[in-house]
N, CA, C and O of each residue as an XYZ file, in Angstrom:
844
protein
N      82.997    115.862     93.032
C      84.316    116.164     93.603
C      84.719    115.062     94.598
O      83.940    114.672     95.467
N      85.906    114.595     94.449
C      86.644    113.941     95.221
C      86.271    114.493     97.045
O      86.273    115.715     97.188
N      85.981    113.663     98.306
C      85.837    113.750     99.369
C      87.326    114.329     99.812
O      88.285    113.642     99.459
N      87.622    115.685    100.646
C      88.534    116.293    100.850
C      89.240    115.718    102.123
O      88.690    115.078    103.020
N      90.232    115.978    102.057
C      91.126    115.264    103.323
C      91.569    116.445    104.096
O      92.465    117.276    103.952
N      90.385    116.178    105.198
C      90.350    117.398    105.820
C      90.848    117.819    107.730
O      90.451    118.580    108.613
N      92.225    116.472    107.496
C      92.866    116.525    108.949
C      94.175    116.962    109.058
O      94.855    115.960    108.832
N      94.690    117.621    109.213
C      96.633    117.548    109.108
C      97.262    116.762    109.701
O      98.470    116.979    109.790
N      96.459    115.043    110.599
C      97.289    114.298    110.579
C      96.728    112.702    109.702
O      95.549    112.347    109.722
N      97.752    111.974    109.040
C      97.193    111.061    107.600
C      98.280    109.941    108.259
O      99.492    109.994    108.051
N      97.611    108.916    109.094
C      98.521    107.856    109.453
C      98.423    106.385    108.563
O      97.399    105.837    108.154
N      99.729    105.980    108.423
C      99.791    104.873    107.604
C     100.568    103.834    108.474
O     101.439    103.850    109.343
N      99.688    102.775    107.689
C      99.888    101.220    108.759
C     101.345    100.464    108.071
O     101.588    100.625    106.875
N     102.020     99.855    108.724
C     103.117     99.446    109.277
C     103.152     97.670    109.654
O     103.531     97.422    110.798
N     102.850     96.667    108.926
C     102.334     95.191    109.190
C     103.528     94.736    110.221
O     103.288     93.842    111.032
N     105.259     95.580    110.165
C     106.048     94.883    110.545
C     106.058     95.620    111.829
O     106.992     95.304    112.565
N     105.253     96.519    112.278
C     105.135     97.032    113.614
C     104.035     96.351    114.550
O     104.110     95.985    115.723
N     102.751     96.295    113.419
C     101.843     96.463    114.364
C     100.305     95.734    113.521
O      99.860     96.511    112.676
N      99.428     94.285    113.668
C      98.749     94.330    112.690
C      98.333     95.679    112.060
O      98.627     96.756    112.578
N      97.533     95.541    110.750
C      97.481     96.514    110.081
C      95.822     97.337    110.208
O      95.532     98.474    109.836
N      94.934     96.300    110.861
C      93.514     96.519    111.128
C      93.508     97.091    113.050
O      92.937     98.059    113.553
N      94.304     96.120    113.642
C      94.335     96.634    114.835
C      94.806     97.895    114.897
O      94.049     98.659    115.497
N      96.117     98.526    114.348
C      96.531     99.529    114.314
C      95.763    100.909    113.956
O      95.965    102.015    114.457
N      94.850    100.557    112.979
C      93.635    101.671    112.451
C      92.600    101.514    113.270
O      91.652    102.136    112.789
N      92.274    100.939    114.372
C      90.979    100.598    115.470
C      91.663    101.719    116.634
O      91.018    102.445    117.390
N      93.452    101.595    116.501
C      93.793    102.120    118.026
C      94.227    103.713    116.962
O      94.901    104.465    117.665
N      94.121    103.976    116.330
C      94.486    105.368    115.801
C      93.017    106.251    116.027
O      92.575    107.170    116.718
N      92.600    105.326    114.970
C      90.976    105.999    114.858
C      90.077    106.289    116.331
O      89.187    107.139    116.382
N      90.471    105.446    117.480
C      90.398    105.843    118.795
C      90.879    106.984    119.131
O      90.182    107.808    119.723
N      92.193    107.220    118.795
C      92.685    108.043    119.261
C      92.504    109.619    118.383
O      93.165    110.638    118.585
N      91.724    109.478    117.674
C      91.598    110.605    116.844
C      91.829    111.205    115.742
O      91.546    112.339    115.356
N      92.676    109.857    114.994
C      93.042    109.610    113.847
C      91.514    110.228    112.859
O      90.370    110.033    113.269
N      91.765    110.817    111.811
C      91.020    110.941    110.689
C      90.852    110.230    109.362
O      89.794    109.885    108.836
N      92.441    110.031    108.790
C      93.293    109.589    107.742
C      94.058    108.538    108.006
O      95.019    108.503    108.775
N      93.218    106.892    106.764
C      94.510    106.370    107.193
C      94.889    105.637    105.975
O      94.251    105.583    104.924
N      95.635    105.268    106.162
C      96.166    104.247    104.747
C      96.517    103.230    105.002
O      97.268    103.202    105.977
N      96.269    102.138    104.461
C      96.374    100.677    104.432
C      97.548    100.152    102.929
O      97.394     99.868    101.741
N      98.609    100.254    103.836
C     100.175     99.904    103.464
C     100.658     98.506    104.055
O     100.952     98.342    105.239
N     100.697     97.573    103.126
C     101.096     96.123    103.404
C     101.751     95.733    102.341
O     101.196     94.846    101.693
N     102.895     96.170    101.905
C     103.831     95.754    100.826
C     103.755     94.197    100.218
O     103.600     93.687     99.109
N     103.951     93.750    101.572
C     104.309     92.061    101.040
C     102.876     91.403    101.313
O     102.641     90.331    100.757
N     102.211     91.798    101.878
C     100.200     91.247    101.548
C     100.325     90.735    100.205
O     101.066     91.038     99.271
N      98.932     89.435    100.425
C      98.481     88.959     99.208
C      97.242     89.491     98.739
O      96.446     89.688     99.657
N      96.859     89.763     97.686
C      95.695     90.430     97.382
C      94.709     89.881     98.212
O      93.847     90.696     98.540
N      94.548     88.508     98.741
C      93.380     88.132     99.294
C      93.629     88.773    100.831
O      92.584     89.280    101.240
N      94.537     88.863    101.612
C      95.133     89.636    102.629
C      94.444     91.001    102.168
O      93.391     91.299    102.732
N      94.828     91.646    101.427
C      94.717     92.891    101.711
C      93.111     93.080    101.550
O      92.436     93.811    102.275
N      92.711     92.445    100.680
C      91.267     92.433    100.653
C      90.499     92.452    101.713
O      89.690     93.367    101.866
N      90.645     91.335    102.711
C      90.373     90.959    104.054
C      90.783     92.399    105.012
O      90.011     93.194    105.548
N      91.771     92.391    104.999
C      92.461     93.405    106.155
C      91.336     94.870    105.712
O      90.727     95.553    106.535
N      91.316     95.083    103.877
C      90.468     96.352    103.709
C      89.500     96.545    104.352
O      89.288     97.489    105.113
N      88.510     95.242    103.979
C      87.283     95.325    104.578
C      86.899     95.607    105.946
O      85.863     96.161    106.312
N      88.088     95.053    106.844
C      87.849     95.094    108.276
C      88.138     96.842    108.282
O      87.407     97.744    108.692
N      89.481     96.899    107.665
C      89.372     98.576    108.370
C      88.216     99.444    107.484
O      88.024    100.570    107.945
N      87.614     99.183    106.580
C      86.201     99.621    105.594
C      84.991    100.055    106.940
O      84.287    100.997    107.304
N      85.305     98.806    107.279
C      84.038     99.293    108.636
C      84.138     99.828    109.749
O      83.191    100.384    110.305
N      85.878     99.688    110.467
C      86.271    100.848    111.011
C      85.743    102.473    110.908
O      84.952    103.205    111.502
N      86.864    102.567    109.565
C      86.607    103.833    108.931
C      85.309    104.441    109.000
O      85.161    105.501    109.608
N      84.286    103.816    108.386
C      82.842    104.001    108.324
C      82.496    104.476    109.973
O      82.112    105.520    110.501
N      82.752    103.509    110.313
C      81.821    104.041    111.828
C      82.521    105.879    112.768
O      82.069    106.779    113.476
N      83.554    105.560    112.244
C      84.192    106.999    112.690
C      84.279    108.297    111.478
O      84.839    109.391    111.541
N      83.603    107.757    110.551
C      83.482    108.628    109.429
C      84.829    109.535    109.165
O      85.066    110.737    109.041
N      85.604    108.280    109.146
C      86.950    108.853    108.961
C      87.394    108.298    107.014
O      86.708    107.511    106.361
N      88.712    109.014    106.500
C      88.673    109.051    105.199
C      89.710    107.547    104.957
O      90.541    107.356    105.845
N      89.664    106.594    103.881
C      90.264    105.606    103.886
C      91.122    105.259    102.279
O      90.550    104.991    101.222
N      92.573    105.360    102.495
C      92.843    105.522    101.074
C      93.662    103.955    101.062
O      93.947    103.352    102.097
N      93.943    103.491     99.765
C      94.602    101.940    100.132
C      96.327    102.348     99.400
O      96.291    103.143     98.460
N      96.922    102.126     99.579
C      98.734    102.233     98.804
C      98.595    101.335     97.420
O      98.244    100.160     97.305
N      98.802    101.833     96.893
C      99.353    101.332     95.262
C      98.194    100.341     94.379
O      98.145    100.243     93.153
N      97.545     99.843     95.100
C      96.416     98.682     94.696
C      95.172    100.001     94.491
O      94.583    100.673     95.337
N      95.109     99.999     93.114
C      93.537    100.744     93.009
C      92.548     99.592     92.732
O      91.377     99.828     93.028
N      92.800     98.540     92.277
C      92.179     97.510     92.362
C      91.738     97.006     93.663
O      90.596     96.551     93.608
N      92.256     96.949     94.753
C      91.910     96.566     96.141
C      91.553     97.739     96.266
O      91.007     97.382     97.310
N      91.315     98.867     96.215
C      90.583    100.075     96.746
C      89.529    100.071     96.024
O      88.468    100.186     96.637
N      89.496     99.993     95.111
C      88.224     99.470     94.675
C      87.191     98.330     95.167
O      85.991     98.175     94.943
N      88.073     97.635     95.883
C      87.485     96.422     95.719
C      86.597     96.249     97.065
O      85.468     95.814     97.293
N      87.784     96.869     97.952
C      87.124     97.090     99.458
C      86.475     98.740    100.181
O      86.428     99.181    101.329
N      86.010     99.330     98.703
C      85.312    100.722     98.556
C      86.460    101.453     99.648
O      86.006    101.730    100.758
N      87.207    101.619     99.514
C      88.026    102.420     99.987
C      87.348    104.095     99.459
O      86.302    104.394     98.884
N      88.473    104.902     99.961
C      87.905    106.398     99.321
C      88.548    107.305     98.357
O      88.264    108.309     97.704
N      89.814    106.293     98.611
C      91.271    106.772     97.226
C      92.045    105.689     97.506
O      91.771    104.633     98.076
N      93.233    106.176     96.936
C      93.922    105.056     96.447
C      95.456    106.124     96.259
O      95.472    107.279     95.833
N      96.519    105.383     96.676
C      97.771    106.468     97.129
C      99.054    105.695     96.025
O      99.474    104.590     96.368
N      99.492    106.205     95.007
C     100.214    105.887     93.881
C     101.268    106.437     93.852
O     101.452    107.619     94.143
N     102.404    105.352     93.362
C     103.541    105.830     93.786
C     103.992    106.441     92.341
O     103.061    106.472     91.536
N     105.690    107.109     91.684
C     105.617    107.320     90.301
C     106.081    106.136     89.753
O     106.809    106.330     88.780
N     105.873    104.745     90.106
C     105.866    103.715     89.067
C     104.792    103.107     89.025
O     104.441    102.342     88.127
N     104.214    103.385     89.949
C     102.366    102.481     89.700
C     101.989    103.453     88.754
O     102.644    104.244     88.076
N     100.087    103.082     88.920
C      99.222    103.134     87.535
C      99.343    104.531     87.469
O      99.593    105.069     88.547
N      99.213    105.385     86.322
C      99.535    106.991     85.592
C      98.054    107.215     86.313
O      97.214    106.315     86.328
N      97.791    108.767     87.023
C      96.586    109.350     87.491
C      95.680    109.085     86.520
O      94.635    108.443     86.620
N      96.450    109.969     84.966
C      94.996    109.729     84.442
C      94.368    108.624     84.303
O      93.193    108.800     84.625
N      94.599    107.405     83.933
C      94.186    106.027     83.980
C      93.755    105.515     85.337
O      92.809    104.733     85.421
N      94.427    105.937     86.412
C      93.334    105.755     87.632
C      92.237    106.513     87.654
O      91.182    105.893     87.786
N      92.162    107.953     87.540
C      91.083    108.598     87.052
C      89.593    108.092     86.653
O      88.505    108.217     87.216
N      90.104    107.306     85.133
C      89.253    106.863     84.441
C      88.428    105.899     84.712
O      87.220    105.759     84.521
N      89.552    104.998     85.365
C      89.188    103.960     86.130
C      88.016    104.062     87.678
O      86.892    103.632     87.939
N      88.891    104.745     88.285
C      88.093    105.113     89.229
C      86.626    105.992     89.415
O      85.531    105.624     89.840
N      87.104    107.328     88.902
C      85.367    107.850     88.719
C      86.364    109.360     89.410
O      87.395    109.505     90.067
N      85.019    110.511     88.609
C      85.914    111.694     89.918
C      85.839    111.804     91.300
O      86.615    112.533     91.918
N      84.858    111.057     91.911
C      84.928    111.014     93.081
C      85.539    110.533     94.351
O      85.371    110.693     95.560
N      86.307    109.886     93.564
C      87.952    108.977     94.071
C      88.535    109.858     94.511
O      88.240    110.972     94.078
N      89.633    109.745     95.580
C      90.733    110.560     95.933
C      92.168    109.628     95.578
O      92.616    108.553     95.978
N      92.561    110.564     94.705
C      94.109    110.231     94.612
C      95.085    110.834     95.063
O      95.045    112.056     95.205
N      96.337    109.990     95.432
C      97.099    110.993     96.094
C      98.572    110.259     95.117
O      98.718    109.282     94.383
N      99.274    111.146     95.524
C     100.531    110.830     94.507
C     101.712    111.117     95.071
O     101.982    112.304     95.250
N     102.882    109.841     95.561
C     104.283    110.605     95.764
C     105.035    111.420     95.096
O     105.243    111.245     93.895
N     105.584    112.492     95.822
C     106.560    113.088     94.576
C     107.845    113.882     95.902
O     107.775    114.311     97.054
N     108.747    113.737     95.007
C     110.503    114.124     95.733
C     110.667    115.718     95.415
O     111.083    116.626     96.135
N     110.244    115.721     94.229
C     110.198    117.277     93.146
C     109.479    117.812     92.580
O     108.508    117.213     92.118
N     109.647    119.069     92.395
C     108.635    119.926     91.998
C     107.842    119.698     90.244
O     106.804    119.990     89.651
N     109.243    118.938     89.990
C     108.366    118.317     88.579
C     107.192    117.970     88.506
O     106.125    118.329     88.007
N     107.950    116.585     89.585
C     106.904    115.411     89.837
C     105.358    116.104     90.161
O     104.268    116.000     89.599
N     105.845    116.867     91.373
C     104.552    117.489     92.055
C     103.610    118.192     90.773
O     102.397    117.985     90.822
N     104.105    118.938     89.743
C     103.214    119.621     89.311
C     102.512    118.737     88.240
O     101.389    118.909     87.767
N     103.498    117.657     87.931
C     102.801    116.744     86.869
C     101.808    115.959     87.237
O     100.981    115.640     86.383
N     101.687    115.509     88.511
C     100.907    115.040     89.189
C      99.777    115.892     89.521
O      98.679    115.376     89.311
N      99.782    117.154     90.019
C      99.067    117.637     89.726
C      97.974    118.044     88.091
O      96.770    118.178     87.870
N      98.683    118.083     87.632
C      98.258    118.500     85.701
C      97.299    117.215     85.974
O      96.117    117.432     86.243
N      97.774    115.914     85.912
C      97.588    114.674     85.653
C      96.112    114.967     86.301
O      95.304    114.833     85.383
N      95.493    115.285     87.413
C      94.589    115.338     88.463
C      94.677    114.585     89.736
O      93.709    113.990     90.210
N      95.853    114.619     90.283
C      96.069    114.034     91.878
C      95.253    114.950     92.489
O      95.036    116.105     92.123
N      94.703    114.232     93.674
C      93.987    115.291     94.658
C      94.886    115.413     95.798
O      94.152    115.701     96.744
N      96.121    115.342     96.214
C      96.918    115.876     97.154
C      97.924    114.722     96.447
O      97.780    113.866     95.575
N      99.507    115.384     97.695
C     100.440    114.663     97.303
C     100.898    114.560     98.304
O     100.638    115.412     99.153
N     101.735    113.509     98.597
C     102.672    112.874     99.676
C     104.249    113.163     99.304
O     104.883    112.427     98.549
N     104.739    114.210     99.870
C     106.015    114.781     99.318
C     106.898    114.335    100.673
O     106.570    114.401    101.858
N     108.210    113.827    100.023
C     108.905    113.324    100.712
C     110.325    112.380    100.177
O     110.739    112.592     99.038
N     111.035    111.337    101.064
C     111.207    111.530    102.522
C     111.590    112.491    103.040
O     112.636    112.896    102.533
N     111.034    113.383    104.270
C     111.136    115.055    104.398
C     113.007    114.145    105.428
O     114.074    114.756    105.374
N     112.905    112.975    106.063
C     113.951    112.814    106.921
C     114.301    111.430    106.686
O     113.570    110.757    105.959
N     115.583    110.803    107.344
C     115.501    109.698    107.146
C     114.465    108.268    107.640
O     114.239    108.474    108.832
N     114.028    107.441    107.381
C     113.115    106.835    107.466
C     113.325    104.821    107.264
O     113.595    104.092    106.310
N     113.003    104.576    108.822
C     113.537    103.325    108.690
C     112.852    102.136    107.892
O     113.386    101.093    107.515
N     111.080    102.694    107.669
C     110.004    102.180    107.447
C     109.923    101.584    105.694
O     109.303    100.613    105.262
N     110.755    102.532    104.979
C     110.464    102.459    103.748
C     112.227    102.651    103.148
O     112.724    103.729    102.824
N     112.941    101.286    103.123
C     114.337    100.759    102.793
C     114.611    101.822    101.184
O     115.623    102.495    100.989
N     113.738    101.739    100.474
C     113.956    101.996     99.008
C     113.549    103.458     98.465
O     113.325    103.789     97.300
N     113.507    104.478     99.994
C     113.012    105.602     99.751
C     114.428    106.554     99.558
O     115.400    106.322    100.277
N     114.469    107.746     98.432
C     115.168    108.412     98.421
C     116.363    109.273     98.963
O     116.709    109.294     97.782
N     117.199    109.907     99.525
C     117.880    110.654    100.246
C     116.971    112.117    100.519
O     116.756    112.949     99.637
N     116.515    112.217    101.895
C     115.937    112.650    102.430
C     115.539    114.568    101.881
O     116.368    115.465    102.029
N     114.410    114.744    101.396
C     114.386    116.158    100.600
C     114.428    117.540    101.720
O     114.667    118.706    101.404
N     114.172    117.102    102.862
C     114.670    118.232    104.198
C     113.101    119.447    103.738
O     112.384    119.336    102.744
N     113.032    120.119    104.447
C     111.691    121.446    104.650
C     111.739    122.255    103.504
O     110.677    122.697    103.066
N     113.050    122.582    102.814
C     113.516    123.748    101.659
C     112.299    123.131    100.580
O     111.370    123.753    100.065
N     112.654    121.719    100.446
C     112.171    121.318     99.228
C     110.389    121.442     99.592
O     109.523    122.222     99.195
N     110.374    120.597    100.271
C     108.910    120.896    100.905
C     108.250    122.139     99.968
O     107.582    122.081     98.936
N     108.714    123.273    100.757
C     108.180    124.679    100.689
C     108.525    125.034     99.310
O     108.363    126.237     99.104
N     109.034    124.235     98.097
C     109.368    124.773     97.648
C     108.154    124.399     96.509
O     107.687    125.258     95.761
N     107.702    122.908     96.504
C     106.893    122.224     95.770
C     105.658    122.734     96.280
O     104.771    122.563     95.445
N     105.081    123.523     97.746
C     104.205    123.846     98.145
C     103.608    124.856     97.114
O     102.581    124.739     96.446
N     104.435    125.789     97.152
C     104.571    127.154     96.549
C     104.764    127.144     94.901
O     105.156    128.031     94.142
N     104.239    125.487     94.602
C     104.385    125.639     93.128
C     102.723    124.682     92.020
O     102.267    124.534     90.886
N     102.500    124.328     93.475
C     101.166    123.540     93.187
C     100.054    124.016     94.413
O     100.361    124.308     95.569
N      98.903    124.010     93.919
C      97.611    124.620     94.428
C      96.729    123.161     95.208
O      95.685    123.405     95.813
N      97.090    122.132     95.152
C      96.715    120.919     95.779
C      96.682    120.746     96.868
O      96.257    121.835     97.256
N      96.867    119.948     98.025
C      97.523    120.152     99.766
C      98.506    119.326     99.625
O      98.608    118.480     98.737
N      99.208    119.526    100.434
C     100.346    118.766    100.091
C     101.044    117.772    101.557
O     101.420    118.613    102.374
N     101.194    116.985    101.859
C     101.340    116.176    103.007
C     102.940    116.119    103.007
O     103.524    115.867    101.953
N     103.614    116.343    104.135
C     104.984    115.631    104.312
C     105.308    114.136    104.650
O     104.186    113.758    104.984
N     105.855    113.405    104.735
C     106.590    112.109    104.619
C     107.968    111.741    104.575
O     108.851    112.059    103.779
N     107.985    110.822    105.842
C     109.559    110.070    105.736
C     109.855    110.520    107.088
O     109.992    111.730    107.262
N     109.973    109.713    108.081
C     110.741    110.392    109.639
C     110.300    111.432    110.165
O     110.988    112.411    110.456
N     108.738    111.276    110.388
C     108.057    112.443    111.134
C     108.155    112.037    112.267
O     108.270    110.823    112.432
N     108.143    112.771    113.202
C     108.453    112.541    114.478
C     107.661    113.894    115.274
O     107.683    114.997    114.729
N     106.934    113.679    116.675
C     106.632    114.872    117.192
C     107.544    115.818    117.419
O     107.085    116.950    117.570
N     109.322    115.621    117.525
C     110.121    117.110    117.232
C     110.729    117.476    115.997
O     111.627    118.315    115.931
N     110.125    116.691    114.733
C     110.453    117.202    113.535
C     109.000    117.576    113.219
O     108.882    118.596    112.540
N     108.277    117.177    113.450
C     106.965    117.983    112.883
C     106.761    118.913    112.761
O     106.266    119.129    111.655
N     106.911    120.044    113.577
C     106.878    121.584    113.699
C     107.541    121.678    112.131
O     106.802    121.778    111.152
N     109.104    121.632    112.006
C     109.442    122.127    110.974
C     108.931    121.756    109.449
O     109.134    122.521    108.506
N     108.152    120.324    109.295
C     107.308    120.203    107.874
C     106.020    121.288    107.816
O     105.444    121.815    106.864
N     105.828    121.381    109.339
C     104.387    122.332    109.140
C     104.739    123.828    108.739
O     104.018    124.557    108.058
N     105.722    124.092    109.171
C     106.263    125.577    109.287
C     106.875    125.870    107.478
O     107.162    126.995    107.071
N     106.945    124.899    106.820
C     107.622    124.879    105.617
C     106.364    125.132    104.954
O     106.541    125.734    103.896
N     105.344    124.919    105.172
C     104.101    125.210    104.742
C     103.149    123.894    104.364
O     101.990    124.021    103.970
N     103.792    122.655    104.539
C     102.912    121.699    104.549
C     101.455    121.356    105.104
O     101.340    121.333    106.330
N     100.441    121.115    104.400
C      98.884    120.704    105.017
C      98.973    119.963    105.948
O      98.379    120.239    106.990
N      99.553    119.093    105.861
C      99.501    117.873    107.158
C     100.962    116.978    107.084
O     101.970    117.384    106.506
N     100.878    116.014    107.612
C     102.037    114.941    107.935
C     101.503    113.632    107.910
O     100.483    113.317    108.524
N     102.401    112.604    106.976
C     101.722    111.284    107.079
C     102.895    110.949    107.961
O     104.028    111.384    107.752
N     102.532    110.062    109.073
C     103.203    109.010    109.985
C     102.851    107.638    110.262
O     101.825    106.991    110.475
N     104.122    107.439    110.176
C     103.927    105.440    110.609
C     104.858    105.558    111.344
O     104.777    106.688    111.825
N     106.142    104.794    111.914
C     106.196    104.519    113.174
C     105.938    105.139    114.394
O     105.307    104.538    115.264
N     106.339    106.234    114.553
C     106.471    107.378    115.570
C     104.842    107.126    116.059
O     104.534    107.687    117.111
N     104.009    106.496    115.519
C     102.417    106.384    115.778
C     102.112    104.612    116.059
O     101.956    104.153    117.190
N     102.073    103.803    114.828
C     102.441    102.602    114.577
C     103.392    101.920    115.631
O     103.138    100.722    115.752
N     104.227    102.288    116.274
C     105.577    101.785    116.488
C     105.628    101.953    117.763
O     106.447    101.377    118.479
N     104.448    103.043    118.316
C     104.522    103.358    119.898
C     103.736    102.485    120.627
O     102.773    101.836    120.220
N     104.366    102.529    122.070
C     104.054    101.508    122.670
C     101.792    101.698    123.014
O     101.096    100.775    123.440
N     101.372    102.846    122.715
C      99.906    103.161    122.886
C      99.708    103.617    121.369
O      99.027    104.629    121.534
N      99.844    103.519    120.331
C      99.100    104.477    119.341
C      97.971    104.954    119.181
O      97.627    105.418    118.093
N      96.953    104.920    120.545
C      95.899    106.032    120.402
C      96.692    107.085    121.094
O      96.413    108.224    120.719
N      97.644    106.988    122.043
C      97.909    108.154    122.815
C      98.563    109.094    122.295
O      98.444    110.312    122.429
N      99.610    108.178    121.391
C     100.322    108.959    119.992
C     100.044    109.732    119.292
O     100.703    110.682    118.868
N      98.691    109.313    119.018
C      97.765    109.892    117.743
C      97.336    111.130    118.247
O      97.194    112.138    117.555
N      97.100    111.043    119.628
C      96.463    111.867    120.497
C      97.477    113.315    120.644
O      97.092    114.479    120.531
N      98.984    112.790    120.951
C      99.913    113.951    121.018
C     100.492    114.611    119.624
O     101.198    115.618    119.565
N      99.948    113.667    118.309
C     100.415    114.436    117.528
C      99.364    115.566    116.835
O      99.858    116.371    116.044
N      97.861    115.630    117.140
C      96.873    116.307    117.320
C      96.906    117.415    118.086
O      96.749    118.586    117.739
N      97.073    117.067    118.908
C      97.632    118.011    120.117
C      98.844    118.997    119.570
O      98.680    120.209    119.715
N      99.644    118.678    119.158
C     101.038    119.401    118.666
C     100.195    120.070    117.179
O      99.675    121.181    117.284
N     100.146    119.609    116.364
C      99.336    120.266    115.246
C      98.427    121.146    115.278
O      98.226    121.756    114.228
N      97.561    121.502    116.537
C      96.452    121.859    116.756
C      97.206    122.998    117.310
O      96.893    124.123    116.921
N      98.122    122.861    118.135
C      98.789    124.149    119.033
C      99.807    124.977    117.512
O     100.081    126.159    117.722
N     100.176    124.547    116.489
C     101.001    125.023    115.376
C      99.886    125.463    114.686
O     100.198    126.605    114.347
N      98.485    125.177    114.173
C      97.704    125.883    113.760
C      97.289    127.385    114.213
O      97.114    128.437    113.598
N      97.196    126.910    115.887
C      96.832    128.303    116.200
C      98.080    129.704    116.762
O      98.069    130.846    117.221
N      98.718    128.982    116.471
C      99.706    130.064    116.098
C      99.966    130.778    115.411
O     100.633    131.806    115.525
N      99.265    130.140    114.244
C      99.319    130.896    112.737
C      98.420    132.071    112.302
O      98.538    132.554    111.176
């Protein structure tokens, strides 16, 4: 079985905020669990490099490490999954490729998407943009909490929110029934991102036990 992603907060790196290795040294300080190594315009030998450094990060905090769209560089720099968008490689063929012990994760806007991705064997999904989002130019018109809850309640997977999380929109992705929240700037973008990391733990932790 795939290693479970077992934090409700999943932060992703940001090259035009913040390096992309430093940024996972000051998360993972701060209490980060989950992170993803997102460098759009990286060269494979870049990302290779940058993997490895956060590879040994990760390791020492026995935290979970997935890479964006490159299953080849997640492979390459033993990452622990690999996060696919719906025009990169089809699950099952990462699957195959990878082994079952890979974690895949898969974007999806809709409940289609979500369940096909699921069928396919994603091990969670990144549903979204829940808001607008300055980070990612080519992302959709924003799917708001309805949709969220709606793809929750239609797949048995965990399901992560995405797109303009913020510590006073967070409450409402969690309350829609979402597992966790992936963030980049609001974390990335702050002037401390361990302290960030720190208050959005803090806020998640107080919405858990409410429940």
């Amino acid at each position: 079985m795939a290693r479970r992603l077992d934090s409700p907060l999943y932060v992703i790196t940001e090259p035009a905020l913040r390096d992309p290795v430093e940024s996972v040294r000051l998360v993972l300080e701060g209490g980060a669990r989950i992170v993803q190594l997102r460098a759009k315009n990286a060269t494979a030998r870049e990302l290779v490099q940058m993997g490895q450094a956060i590879r040994a990060l990760t390791r020492a905090y026995n935290a979970t490490f997935i890479v964006n769209d490159r299953l080849d560089i997640a492979l390459a720099v033993e990452a622990d999954g690999v996060h696919l968008g719906q025009d990169d490689l089809p699950v099952p063929l990462a699957r195959k490729i990878a082994g079952e012990a890979f974690i895949i994760g898969v974007s999806a806007e809709t409940v289609e998407e979500a369940k096909r991705a699921e069928a396919e064997g994603a091990n969670y999904l990144g549903v979204g943009p829940m808001f607008a989002t300055a980070t990612k130019p080519d992302a959709g018109t924003p799917i708001g909490p309805q949709r969220l809850r709606n793809i929750k309640a239609a797949v048995a997977i965990p399901v992560y929110g995405i797109g303009g999380i913020t510590l006073e929109n967070a409450p409402l992705v969690m309350q829609a029934g979402a597992d966790g929240i992936c963030v980049i700037s609001a974390i990335i973008g702050a002037p401390d991102p361990a302290d960030a990391t720190r208050q959005f733990l803090t806020m998640l932790a107080s919405l858990q036990n409410q429940v």
